[in-house]
GUMIBA-547746 format. One record per residue (C-alpha): residue number from 1; x, y, z; residue in three letters. Coordinates in steps of 0.25 Angstrom, whole numbers. Layout:
% GUMIBA-547746
+-----+-------+-------+-------+-----+
:   n :     X :     Y :     Z : res :
+-----+-------+-------+-------+-----+
: NUM :     X :     Y :     Z : ALA :
...
+-----+-------+-------+-------+-----+
This chain:
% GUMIBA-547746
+-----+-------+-------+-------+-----+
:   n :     X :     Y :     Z : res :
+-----+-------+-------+-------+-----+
:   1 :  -135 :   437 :  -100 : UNK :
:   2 :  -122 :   442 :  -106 : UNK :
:   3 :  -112 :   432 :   -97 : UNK :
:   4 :   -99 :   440 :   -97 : UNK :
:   5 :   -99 :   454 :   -97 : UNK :
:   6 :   -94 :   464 :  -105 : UNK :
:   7 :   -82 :   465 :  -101 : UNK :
:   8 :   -79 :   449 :  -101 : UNK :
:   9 :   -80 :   449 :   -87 : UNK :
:  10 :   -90 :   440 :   -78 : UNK :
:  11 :  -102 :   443 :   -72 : UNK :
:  12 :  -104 :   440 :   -56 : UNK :
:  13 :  -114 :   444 :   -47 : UNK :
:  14 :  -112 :   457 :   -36 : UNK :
:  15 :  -114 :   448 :   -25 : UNK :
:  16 :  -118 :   432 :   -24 : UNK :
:  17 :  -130 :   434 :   -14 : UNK :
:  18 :  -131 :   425 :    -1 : UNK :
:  19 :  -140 :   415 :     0 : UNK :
:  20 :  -134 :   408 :    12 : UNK :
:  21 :  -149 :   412 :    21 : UNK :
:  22 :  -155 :   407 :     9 : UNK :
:  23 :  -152 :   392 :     7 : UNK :
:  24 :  -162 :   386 :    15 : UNK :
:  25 :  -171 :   394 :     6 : UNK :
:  26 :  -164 :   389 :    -7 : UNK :
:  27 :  -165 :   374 :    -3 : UNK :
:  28 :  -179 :   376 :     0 : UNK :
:  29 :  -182 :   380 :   -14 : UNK :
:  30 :  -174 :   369 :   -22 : UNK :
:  31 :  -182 :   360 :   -12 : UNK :
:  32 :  -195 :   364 :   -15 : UNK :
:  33 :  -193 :   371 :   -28 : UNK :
:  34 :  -185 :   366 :   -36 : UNK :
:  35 :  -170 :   370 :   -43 : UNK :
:  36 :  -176 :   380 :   -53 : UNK :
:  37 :  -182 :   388 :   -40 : UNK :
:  38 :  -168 :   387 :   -33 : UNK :
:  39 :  -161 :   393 :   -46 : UNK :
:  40 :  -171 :   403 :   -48 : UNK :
:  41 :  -168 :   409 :   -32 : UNK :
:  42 :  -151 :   408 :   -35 : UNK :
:  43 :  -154 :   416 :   -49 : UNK :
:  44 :  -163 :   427 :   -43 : UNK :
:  45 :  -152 :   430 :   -32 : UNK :
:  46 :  -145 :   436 :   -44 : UNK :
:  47 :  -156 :   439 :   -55 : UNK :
:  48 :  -164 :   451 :   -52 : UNK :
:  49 :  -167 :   453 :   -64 : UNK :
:  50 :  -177 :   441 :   -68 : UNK :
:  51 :  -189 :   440 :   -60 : UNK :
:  52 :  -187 :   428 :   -49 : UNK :
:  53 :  -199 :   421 :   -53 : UNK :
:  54 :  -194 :   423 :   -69 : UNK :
:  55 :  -181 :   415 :   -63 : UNK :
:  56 :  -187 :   404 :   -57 : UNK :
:  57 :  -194 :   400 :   -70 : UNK :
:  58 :  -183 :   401 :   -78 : UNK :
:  59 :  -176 :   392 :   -68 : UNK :
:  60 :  -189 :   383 :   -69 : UNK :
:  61 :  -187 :   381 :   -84 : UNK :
:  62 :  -173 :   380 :   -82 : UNK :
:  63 :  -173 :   369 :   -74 : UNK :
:  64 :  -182 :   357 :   -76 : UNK :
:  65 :  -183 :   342 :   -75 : UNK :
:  66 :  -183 :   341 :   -89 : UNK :
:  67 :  -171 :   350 :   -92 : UNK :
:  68 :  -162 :   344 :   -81 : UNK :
:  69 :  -171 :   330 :   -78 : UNK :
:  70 :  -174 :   332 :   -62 : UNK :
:  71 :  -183 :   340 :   -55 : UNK :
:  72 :  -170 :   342 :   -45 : UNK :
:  73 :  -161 :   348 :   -58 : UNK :
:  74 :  -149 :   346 :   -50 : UNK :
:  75 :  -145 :   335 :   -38 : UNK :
:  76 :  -134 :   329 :   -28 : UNK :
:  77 :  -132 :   314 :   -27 : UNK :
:  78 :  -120 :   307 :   -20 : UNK :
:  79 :  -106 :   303 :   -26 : UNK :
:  80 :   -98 :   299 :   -17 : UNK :
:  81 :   -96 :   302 :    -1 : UNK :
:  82 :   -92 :   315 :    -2 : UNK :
:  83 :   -98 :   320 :   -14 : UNK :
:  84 :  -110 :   323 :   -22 : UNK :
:  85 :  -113 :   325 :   -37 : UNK :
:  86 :  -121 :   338 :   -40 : UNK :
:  87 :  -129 :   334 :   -51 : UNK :
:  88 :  -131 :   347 :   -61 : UNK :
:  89 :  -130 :   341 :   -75 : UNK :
:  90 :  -145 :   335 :   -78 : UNK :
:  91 :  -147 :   346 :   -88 : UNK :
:  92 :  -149 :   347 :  -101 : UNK :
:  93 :  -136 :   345 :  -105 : UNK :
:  94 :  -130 :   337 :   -95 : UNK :
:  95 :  -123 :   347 :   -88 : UNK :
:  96 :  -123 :   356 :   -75 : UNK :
:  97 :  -122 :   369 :   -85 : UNK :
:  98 :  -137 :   364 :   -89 : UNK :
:  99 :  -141 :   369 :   -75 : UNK :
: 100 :  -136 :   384 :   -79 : UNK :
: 101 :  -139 :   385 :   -93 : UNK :
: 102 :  -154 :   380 :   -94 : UNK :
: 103 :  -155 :   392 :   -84 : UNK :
: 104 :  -149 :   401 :   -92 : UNK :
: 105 :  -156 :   398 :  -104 : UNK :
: 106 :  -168 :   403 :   -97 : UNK :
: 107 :  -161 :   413 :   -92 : UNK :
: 108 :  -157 :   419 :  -106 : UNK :
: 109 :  -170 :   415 :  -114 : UNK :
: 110 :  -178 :   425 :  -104 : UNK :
: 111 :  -170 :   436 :  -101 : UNK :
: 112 :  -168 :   436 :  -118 : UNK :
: 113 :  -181 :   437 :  -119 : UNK :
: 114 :  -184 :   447 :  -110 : UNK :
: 115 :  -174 :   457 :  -116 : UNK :
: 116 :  -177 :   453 :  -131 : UNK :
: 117 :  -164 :   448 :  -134 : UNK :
: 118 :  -153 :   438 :  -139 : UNK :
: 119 :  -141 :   432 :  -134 : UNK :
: 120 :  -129 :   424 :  -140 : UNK :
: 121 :  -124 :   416 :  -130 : UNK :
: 122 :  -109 :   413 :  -131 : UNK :
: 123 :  -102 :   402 :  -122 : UNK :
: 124 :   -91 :   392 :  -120 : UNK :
: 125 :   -92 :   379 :  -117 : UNK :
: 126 :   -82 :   367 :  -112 : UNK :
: 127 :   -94 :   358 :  -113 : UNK :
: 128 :  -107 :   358 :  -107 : UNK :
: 129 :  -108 :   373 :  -104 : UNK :
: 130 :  -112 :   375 :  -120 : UNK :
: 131 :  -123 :   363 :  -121 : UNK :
: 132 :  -128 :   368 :  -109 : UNK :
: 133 :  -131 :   383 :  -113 : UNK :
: 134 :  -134 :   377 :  -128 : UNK :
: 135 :  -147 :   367 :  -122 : UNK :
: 136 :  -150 :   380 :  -114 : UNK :
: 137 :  -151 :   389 :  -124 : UNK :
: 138 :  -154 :   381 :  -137 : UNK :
: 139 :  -168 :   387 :  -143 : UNK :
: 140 :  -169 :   399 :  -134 : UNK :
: 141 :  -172 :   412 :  -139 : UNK :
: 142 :  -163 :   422 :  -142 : UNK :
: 143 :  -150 :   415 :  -138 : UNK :
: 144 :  -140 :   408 :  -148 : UNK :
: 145 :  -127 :   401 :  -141 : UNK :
: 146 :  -115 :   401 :  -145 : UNK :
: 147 :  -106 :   392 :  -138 : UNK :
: 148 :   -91 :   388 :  -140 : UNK :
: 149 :   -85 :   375 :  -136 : UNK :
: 150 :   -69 :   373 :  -137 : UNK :
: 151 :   -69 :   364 :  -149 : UNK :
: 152 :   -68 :   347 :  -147 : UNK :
: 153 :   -67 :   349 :  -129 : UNK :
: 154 :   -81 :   347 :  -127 : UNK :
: 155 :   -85 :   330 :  -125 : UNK :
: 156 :   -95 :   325 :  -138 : UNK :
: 157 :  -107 :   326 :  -129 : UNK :
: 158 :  -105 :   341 :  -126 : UNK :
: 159 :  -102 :   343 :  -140 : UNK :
: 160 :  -115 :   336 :  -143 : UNK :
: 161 :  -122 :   343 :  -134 : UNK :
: 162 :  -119 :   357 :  -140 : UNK :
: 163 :  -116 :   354 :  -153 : UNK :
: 164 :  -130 :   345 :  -157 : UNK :
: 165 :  -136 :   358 :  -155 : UNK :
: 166 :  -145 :   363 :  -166 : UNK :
: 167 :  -151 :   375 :  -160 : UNK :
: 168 :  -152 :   389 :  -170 : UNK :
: 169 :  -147 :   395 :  -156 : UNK :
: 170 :  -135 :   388 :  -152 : UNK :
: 171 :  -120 :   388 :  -159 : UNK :
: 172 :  -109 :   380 :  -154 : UNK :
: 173 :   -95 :   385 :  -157 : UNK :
: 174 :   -84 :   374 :  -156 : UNK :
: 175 :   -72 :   384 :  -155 : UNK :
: 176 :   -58 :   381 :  -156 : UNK :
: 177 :   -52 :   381 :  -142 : UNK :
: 178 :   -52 :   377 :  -128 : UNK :
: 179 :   -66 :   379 :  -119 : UNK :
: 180 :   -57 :   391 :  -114 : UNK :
: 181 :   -56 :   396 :  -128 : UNK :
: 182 :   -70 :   396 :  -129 : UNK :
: 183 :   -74 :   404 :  -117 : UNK :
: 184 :   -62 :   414 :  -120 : UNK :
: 185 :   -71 :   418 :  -134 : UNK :
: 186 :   -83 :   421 :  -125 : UNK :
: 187 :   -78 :   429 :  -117 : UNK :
: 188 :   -71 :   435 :  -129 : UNK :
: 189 :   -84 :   438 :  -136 : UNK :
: 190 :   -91 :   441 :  -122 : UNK :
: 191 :   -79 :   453 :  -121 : UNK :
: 192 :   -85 :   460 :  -134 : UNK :
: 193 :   -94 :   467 :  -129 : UNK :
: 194 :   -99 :   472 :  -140 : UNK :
: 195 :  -100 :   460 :  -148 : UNK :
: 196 :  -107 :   452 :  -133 : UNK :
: 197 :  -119 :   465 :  -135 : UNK :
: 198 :  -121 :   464 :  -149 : UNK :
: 199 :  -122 :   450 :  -149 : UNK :
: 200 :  -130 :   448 :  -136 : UNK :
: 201 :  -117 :   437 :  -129 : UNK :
: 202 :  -122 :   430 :  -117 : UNK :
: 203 :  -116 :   418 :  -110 : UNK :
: 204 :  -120 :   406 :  -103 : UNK :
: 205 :  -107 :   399 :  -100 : UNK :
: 206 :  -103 :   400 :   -85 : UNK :
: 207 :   -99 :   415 :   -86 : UNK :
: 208 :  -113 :   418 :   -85 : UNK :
: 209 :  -117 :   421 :   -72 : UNK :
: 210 :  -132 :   416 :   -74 : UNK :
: 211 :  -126 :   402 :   -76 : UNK :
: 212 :  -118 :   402 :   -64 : UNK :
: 213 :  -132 :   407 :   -57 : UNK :
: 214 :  -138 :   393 :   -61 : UNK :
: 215 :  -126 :   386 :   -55 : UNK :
: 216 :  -125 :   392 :   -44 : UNK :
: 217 :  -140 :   387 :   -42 : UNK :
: 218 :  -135 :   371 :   -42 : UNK :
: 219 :  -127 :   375 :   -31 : UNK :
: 220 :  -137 :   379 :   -22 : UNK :
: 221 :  -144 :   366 :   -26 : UNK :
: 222 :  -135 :   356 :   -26 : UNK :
: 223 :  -131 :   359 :   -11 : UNK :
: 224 :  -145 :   360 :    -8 : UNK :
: 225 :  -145 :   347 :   -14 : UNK :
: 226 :  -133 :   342 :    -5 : UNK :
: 227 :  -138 :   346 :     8 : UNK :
: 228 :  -150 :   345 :    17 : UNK :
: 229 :  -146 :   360 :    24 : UNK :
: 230 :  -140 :   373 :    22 : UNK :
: 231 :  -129 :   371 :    33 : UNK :
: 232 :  -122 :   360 :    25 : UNK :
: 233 :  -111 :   364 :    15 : UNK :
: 234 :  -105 :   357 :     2 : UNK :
: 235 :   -96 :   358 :    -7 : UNK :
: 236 :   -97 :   357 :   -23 : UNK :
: 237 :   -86 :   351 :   -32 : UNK :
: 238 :   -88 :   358 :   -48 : UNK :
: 239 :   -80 :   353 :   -60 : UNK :
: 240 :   -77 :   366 :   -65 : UNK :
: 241 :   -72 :   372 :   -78 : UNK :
: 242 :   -78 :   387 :   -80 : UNK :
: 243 :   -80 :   388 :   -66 : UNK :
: 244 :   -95 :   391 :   -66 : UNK :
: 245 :   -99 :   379 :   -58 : UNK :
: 246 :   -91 :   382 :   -48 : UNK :
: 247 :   -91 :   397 :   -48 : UNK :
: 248 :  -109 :   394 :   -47 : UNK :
: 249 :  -105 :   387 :   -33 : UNK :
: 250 :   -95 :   397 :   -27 : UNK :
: 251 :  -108 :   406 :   -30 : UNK :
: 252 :  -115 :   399 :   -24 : UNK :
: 253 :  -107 :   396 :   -11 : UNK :
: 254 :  -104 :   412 :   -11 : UNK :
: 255 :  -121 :   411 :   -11 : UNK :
: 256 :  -119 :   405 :     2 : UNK :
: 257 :  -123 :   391 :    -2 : UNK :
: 258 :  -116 :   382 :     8 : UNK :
: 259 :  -103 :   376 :    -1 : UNK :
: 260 :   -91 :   372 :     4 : UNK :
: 261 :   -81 :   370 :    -7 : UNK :
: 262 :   -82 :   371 :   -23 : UNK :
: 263 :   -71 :   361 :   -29 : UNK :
: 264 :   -68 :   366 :   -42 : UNK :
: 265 :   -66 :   353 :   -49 : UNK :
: 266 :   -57 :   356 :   -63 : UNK :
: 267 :   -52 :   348 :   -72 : UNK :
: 268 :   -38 :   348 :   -79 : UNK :
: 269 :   -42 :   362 :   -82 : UNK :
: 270 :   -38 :   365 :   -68 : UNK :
: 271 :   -37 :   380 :   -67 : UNK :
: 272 :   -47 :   381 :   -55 : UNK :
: 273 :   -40 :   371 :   -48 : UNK :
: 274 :   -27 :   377 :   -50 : UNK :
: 275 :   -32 :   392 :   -47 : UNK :
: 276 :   -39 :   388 :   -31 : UNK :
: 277 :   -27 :   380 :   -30 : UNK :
: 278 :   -15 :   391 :   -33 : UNK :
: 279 :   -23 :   403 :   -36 : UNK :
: 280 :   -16 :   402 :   -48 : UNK :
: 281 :   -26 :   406 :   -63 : UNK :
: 282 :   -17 :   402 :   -75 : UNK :
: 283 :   -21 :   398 :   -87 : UNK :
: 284 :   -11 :   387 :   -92 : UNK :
: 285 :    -6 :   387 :  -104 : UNK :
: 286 :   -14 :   394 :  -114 : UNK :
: 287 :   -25 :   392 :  -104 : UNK :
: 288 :   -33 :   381 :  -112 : UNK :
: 289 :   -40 :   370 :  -106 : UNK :
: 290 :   -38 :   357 :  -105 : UNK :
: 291 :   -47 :   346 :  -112 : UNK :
: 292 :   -51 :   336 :  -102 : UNK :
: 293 :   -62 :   326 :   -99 : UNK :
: 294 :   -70 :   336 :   -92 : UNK :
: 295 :   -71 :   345 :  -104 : UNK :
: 296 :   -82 :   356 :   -96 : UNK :
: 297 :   -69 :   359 :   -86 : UNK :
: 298 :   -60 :   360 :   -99 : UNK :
: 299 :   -59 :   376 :   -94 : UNK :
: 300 :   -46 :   385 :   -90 : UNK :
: 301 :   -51 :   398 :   -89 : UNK :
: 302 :   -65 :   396 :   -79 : UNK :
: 303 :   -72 :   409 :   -82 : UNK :
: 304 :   -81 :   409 :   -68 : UNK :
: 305 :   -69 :   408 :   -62 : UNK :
: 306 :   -67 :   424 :   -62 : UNK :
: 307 :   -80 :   424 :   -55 : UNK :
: 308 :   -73 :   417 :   -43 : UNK :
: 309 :   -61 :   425 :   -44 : UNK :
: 310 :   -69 :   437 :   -43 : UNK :
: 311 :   -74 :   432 :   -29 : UNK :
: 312 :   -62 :   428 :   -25 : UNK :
: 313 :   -55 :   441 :   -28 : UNK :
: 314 :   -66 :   449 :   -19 : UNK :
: 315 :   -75 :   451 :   -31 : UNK :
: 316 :   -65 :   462 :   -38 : UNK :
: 317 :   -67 :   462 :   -54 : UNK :
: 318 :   -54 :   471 :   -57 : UNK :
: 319 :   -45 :   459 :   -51 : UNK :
: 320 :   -54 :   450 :   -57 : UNK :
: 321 :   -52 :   457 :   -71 : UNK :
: 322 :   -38 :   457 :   -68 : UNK :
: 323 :   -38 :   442 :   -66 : UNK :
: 324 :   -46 :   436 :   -78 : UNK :
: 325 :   -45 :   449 :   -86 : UNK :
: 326 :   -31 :   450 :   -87 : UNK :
: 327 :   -23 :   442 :   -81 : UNK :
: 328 :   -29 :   426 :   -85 : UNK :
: 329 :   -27 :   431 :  -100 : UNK :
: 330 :   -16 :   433 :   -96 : UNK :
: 331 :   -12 :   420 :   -91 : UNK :
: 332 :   -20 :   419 :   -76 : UNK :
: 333 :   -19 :   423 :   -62 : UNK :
: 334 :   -14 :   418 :   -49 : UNK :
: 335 :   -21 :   423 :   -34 : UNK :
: 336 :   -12 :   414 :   -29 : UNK :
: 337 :    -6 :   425 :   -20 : UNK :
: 338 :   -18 :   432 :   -21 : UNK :
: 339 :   -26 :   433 :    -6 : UNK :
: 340 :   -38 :   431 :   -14 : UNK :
: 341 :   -34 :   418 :   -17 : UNK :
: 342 :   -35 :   413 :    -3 : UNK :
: 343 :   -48 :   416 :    -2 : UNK :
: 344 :   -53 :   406 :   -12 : UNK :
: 345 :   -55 :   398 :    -1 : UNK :
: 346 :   -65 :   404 :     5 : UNK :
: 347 :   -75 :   402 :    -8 : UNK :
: 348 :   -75 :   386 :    -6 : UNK :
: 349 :   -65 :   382 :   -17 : UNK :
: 350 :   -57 :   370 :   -19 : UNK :
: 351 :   -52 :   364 :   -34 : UNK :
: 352 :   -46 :   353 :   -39 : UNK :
: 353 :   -44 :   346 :   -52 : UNK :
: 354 :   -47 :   331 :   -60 : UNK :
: 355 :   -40 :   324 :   -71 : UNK :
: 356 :   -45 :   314 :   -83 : UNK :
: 357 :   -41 :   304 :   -75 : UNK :
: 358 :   -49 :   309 :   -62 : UNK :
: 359 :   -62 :   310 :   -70 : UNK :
: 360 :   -61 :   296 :   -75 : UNK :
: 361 :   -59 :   291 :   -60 : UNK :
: 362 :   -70 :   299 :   -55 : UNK :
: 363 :   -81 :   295 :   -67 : UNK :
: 364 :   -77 :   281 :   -64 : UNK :
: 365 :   -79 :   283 :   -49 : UNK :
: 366 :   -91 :   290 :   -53 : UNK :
: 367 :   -99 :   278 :   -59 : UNK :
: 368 :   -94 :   268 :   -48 : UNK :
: 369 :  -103 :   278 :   -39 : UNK :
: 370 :  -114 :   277 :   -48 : UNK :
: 371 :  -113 :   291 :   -52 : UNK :
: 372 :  -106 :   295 :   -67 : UNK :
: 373 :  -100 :   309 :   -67 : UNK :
: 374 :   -96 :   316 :   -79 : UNK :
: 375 :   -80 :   318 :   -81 : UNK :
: 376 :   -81 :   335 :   -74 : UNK :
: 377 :   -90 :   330 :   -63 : UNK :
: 378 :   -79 :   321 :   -61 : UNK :
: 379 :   -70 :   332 :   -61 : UNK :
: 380 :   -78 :   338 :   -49 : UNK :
: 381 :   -79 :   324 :   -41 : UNK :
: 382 :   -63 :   322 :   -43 : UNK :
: 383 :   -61 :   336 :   -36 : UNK :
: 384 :   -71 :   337 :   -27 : UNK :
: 385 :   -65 :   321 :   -20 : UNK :
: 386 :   -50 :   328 :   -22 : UNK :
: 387 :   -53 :   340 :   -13 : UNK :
: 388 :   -64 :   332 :    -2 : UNK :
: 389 :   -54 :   333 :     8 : UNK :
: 390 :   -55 :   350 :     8 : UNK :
: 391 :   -71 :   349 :     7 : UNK :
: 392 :   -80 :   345 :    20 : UNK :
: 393 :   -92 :   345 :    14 : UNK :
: 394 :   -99 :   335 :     5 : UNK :
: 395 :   -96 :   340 :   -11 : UNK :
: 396 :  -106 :   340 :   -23 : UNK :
: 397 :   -99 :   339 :   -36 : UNK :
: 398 :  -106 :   345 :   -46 : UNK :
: 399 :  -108 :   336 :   -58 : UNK :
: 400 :  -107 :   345 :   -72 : UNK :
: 401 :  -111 :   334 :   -82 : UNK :
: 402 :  -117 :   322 :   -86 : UNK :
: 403 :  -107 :   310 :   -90 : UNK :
: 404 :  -113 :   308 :  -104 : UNK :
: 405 :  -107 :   323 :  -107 : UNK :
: 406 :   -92 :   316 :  -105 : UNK :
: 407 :   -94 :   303 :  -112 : UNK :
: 408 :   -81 :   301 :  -116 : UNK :
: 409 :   -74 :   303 :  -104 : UNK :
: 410 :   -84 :   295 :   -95 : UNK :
: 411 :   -82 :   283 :  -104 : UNK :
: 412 :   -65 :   283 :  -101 : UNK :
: 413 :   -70 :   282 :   -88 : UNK :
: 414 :   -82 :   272 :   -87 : UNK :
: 415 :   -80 :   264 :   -99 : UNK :
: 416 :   -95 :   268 :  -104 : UNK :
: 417 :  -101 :   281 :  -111 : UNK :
: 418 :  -110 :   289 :  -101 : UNK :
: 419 :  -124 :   285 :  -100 : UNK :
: 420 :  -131 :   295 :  -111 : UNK :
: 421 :  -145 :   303 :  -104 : UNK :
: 422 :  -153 :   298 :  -115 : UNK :
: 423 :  -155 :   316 :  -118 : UNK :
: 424 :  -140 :   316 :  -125 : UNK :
: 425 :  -142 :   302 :  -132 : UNK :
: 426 :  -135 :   303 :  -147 : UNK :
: 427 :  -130 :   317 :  -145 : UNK :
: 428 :  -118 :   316 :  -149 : UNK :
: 429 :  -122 :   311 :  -162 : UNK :
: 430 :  -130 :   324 :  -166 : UNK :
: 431 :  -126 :   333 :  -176 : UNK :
: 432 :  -117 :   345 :  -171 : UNK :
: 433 :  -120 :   361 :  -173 : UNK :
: 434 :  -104 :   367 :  -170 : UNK :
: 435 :   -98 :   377 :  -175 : UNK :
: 436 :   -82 :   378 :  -175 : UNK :
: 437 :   -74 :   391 :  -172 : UNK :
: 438 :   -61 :   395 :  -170 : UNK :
: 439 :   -57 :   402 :  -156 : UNK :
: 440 :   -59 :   415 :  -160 : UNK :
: 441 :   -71 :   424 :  -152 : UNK :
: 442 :   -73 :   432 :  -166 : UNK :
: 443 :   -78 :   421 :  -173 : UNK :
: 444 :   -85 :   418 :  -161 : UNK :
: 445 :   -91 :   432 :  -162 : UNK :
: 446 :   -96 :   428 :  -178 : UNK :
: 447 :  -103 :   416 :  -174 : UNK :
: 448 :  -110 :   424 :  -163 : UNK :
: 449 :  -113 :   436 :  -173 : UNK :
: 450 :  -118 :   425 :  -186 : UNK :
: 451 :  -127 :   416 :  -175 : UNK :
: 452 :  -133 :   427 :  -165 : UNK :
: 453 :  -146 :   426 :  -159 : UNK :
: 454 :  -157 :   433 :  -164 : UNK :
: 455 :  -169 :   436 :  -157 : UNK :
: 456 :  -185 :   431 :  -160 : UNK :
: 457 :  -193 :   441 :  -163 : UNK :
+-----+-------+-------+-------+-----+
């Protein structure tokens, strides 16, 4: 419920249980019953304390037809020889955070109610994370959302998405910085412990473990999807910018789920590729991102990628305090000589990076196939064909958005506007509910305190 803990550091689970004897089981029940049944088996692994039958209808009212508009929720289909399209991003908001946060909206209403309580949820958002969590969470009881978004870096129809929004419950705050910025003034407020107590501080961007839980879910059912028995393997390709998507499949694979490789496709904002290529963790510059055509990747400082590291480094919370607690405000880290480096390997990792110019080319390509991507699935294609000479196995690529949600972009490369799913018709032509700040957590801290949630009676 809370996100971060008290200290600012990142929940993780004691162990990742094994389903490797399981997975014939597990394909069974997405065969025969359906995604909400498979989700509600990965969550009760770790959840002992909601009853499993309690679970599985809160993953039943999570995921419908209407809410996602198949019966399936989630599907492969061919792109190209080698590669497939992991199609997450039928929800309500044409995005794959959609298959987390209508979970968790669940999720938070029950457990809520059980305890009698309230809960301000703070987030960040580079894009599709904050519309995501606000469809989820708009009318529930006993939960206001407060998210930020970096001022002017987020495409018209994301702004629309978020900022049309009426609801008593939810406060959008356009603060003046980068996506980085943003996610620096959670974890500021998160830090007052204090302040997180009084004021009930909960969280649903990636660093919330229940979020990854429902990605790690996809996983399960995508390569289900892509193979006819347990003994195949594949890999995935992941655009990635807070490395939540990615660090849901490394889960999974240390689950014992058959995966491969997990290409970490980045953008511009290329400090993934540059770490599992040198070993090297630097913020450059002043550490700000880059704005770019695939403005959900816009992200420097990927908060899940602590929950790697600690695997990496053997699981070992004082080296990992001393890593992101010290020394990247400080500047960054290198394991480069590190022995622990070497063993990155061995968890399935490969990088890469796409330009501008990349994503046009491939969105182009895209539509000769009959397929249209949006400009960070693009990301992950581009990567995923670069590094196909390292990868034996066939490669899902999973797509993070809808091409409508990146109009501007898939018209430099088409020549035409997106076709519109006739759901988001005129939405960018609605009135706006935004409120501007400066980058400054106390003020953040004010807003919180004047808009709280209250509870019914």
């Amino acid at each position: 419920m809370s996100g971060l803990a008290a200290d600012g550091g990142l929940f993780l689970p004691a162990a990742y249980p094994d389903v490797t004897d399981r997975l014939g089981e597990l394909r069974d029940i997405l065969a025969k019953r359906g995604y909400a049944a498979l989700v509600a088996e990965i969550l009760a692994l770790y959840i002992d304390d909601i009853p499993a039958d309690t679970l599985a209808e809160l993953a039943a009212r999570a995921y419908t037809a209407e809410a996602f508009g198949t019966e399936e929720i989630v599907s492969v289909s061919r792109y190209d020889e080698r590669l497939l399209i992991g199609h997450i991003s039928a929800g309500p908001t044409a995005a794959f955070k959609d298959m987390a946060m209508q979970l968790l909206g669940e999720l938070f209403e029950y457990e809520l109610t059980r305890r009698g309580a309230t809960m301000n949820i703070l987030g960040a958002t580079s894009g599709d994370t904050g519309s995501s969590a606000e469809y989820a969470m708009r009318g529930r009881d006993n939960i206001s959302v407060f998210m930020l978004t970096p001022a002017g870096r987020m495409t018209p129809f994301q702004q629309a998405q978020m900022f049309s929004l009426d609801d008593a419950n939810i406060h959008n705050i356009a603060l003046d910085g980068t996506f980085d910025d943003c996610q620096d003034v959670v974890k500021a407020v998160n830090s007052d412990a204090e302040f997180k107590k009084t004021y009930s501080i909960g969280a649903v961007n990636s660093i919330n473990f229940a979020r990854i839980l429902a990605q790690v879910a996809y996983y399960f059912a995508l390569y289900f999807r892509a193979t006819n028995s347990d003994d195949e393997r594949i890999s995935f390709a992941v655009p990635t910018g807070n490395f939540g998507n990615v660090y849901a499949g490394h889960v999974a694979r240390q689950m014992g789920l058959p995966v491969d490789r997990l290409i970490v496709a980045n953008n511009e904002n290329d400090a993934m590729d540059d770490f599992f290529a040198t070993g090297n963790y630097l913020r450059k510059g002043n550490g700000a991102s880059v704005k770019t055509s695939s403005p959900s990747m816009d992200i420097s400082r990927p908060s899940n990628f602590e929950r790697f590291v600690y695997d990496l480094m053997g699981r070992d919370p004082e080296r990992i305090a001393e890593l992101f607690g010290t020394q990247v405000p400080a500047g960054g880290f290198s394991l480069a000589g590190d022995a622990a480096f070497a063993t990155a390997a061995d968890f399935g990792f490969l990088a890469g990076k796409s330009t501008h110019a990349d994503r046009l080319a491939e969105i182009r390509r895209s539509e000769e196939l009959g397929y249209l991507i949006d400009p960070h699935t693009a990301d992950g294609v581009v990567v995923a064909r670069e590094l196909l000479d390292e990868v034996a196995t066939p490669v899902v690529v999973l797509e993070t958005a809808l091409p409508v949600k990146f109009a501007e972009t898939i018209t430099e490369a088409i020549g035409s506007f997106p076709e519109t799913p006739a759901r988001f018709a005129g939405i960018e032509s609605g009135d706006r509910y935004v409120t501007d700040m400066p980058n400054d957590a106390e003020a953040v801290k004010r807003f919180i305190v004047d808009n709280q949630a209250t509870r019914d009676v």
